[in-house]
C-alpha positions as CSV (number, residue, x, y, z in Angstrom):
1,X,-16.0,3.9,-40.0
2,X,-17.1,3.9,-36.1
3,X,-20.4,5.9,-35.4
4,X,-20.8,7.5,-32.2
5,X,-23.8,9.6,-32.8
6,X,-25.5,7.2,-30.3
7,X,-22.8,9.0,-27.5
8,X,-21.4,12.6,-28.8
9,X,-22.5,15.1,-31.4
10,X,-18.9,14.6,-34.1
11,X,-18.0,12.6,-36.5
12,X,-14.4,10.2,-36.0
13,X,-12.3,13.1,-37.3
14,X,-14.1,15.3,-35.4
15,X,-13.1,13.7,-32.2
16,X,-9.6,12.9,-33.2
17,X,-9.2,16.0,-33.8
18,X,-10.4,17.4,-30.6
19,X,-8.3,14.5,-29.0
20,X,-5.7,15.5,-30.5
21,X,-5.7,19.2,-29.8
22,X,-5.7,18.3,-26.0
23,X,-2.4,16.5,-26.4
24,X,0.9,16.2,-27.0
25,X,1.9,14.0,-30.4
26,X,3.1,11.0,-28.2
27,X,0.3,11.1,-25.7
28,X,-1.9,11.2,-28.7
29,X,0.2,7.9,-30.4
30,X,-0.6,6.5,-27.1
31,X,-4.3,7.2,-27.3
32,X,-4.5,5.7,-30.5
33,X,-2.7,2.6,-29.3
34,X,-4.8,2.0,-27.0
35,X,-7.7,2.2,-28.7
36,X,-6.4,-0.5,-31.0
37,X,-5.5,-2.6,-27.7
38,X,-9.3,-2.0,-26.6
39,X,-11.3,-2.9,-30.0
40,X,-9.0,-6.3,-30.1
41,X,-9.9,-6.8,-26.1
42,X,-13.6,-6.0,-26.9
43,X,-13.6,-8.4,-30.0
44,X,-11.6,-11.5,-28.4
45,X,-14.2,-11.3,-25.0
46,X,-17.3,-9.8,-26.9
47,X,-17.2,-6.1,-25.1
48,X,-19.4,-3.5,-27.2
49,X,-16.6,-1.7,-29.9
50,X,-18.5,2.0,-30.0
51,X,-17.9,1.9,-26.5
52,X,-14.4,0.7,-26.0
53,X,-13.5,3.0,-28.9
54,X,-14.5,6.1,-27.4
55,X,-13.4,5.2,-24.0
56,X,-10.0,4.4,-25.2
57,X,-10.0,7.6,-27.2
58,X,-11.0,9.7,-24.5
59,X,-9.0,8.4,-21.6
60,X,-6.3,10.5,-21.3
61,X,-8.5,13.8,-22.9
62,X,-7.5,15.4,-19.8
63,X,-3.9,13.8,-18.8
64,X,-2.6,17.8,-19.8
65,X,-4.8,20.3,-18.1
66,X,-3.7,22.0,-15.7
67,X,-3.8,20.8,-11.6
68,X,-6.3,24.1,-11.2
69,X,-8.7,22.2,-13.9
70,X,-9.1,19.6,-11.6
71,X,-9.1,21.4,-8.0
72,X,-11.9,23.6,-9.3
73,X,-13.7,20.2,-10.8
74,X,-14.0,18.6,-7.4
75,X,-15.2,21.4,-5.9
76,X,-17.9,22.0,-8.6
77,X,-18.9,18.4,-9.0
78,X,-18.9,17.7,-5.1
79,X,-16.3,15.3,-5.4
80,X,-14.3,13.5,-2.3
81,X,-12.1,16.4,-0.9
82,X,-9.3,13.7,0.0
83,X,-8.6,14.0,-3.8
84,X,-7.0,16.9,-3.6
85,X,-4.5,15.3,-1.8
86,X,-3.5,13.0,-5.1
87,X,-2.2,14.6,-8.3
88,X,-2.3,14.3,-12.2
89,X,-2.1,10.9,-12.0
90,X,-5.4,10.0,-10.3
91,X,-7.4,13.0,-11.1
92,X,-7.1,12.8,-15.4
93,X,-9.2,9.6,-14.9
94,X,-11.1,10.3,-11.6
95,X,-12.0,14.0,-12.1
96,X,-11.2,14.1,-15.7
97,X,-14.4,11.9,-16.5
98,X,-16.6,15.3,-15.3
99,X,-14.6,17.5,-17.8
100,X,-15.2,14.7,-20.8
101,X,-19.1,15.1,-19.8
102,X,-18.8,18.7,-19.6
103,X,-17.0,19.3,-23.1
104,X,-18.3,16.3,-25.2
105,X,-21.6,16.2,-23.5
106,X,-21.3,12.1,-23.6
107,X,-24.0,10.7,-20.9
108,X,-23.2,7.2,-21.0
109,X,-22.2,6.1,-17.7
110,X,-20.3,2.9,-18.7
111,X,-18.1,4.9,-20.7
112,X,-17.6,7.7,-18.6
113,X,-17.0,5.3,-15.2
114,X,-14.4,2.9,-17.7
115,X,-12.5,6.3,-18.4
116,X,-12.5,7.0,-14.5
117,X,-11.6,3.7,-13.7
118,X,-8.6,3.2,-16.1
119,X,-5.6,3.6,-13.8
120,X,-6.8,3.0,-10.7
121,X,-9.8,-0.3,-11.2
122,X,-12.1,-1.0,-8.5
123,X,-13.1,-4.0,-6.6
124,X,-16.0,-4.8,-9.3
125,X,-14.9,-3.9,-12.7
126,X,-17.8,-4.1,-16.0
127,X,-16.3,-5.7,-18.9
128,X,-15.9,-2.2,-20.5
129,X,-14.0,-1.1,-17.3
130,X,-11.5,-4.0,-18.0
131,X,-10.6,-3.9,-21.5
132,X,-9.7,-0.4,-21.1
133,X,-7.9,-0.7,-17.8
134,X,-5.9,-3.7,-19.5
135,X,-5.6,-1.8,-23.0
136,X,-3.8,1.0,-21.3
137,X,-1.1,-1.3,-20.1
138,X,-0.2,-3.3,-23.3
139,X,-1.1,-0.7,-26.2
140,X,1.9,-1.2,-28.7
141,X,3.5,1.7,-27.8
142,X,4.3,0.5,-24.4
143,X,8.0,-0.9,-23.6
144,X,8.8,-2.1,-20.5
145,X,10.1,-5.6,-18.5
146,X,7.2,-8.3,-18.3
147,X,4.8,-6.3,-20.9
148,X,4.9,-8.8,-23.3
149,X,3.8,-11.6,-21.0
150,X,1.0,-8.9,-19.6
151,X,0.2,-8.8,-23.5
152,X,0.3,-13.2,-23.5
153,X,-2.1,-13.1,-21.1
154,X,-4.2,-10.6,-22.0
155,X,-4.9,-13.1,-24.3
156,X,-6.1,-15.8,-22.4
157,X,-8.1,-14.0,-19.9
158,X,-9.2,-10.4,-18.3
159,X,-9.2,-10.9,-14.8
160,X,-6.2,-12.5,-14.7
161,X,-5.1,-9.4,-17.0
162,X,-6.2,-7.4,-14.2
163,X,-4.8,-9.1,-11.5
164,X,-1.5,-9.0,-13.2
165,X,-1.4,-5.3,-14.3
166,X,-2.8,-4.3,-10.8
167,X,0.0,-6.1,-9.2
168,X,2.9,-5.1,-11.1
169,X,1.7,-1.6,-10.8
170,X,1.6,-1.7,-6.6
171,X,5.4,-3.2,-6.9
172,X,6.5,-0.3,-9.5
173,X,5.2,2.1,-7.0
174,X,6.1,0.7,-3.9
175,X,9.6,0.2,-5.6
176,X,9.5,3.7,-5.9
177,X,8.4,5.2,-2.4
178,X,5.3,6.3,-4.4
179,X,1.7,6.3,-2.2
180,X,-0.6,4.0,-4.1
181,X,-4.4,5.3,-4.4
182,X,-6.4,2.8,-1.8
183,X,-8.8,2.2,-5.0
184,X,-5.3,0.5,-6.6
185,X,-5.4,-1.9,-3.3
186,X,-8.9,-2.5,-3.5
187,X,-8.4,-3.6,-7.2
188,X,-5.5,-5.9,-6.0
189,X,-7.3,-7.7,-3.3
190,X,-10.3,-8.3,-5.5
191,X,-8.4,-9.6,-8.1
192,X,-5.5,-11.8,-6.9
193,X,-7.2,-15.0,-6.8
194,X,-6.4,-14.3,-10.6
195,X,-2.7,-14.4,-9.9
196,X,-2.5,-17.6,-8.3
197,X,-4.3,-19.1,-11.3
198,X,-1.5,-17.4,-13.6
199,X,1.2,-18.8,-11.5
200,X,-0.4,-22.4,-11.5
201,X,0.3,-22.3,-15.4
């Protein structure tokens, strides 16, 4: 049984429970496959399991609150006012990290910044940033074209994970008409040296 009384005040239970209150039943099938995506990441490249277990678990805590939650959270916290301008998608990892302080009292900046970090990446990710920000993609649950070679190389190695994920995200949105979060570009330009090396395979 995973201990996290290093991090938050409950038991497992206790936090799955809490998890799960915030949620839907399929976001909450997605939270758990994730966090089985993260504790195989964190044993394959030697990332610390406590922590890639409660990151995964708490990743999407906030993915259902309300758009208020977060305005008023950026104002409280001092955040950058340009996120205002973004939407659920950005601000359940970005802001939603402040409200995961605030209601589990967890202090531990790794996992907090890997939670904030999860859909958007950043120019220099920690290990723990990674395995959640690749986790998120491949979890079991997910179904879509190309996953199963994201999950292949997941496998072989993170960055290139990253490099791939990052990618394939800008193309989905761009496909789309969708703005893409200039932390999403950062992420990419960081990390496609990674995606010649996949190609070269």
């Amino acid at each position: 049984m995973m201990d996290y009384s290093a991090y938050i005040d409950l038991s497992r239970q206790e936090l799955l429970e809490k998890v799960q209150s915030a949620m839907g039943p399929k976001r909450f099938e997605h939270v758990l496959g994730v966090e089985k995506a993260a504790l195989e990441l964190a044993a394959r490249y030697n990332a610390d399991a406590t922590k890639a277990s409660l990151a995964a678990l708490l990743h999407d805590y906030a993915k259902e609150r309300p758009d208020q939650d977060f305005l008023d959270i950026i104002d409280q916290y001092g955040l950058d006012q340009g996120l205002k301008n973004w939407g659920n998608n950005i601000w359940h990892g970005m802001v939603g990290s402040h409200i995961i302080r605030q209601e589990f009292g967890l202090e531990d900046d790794e996992i907090l910044q890997a939670v904030e970090r999860h859909t958007v990446g950043a120019s220099q990710m920690t290990l723990l940033d990674k395995v959640l920000y690749v986790a998120d993609y491949i979890e079991p649950g997910r179904d879509f074209p190309d996953v199963d070679e994201a999950r292949a190389i997941a496998k072989q190695d993170l960055d290139q994970a990253v490099a791939y994920e990052t990618a394939h995200t800008i193309a989905h949105l761009a496909s789309k008409g969708i703005p893409i979060y200039p932390q999403i570009l950062e992420t990419y330009n960081a990390y496609v040296k990674y995606l010649k090396d996949t190609k070269k395979k």
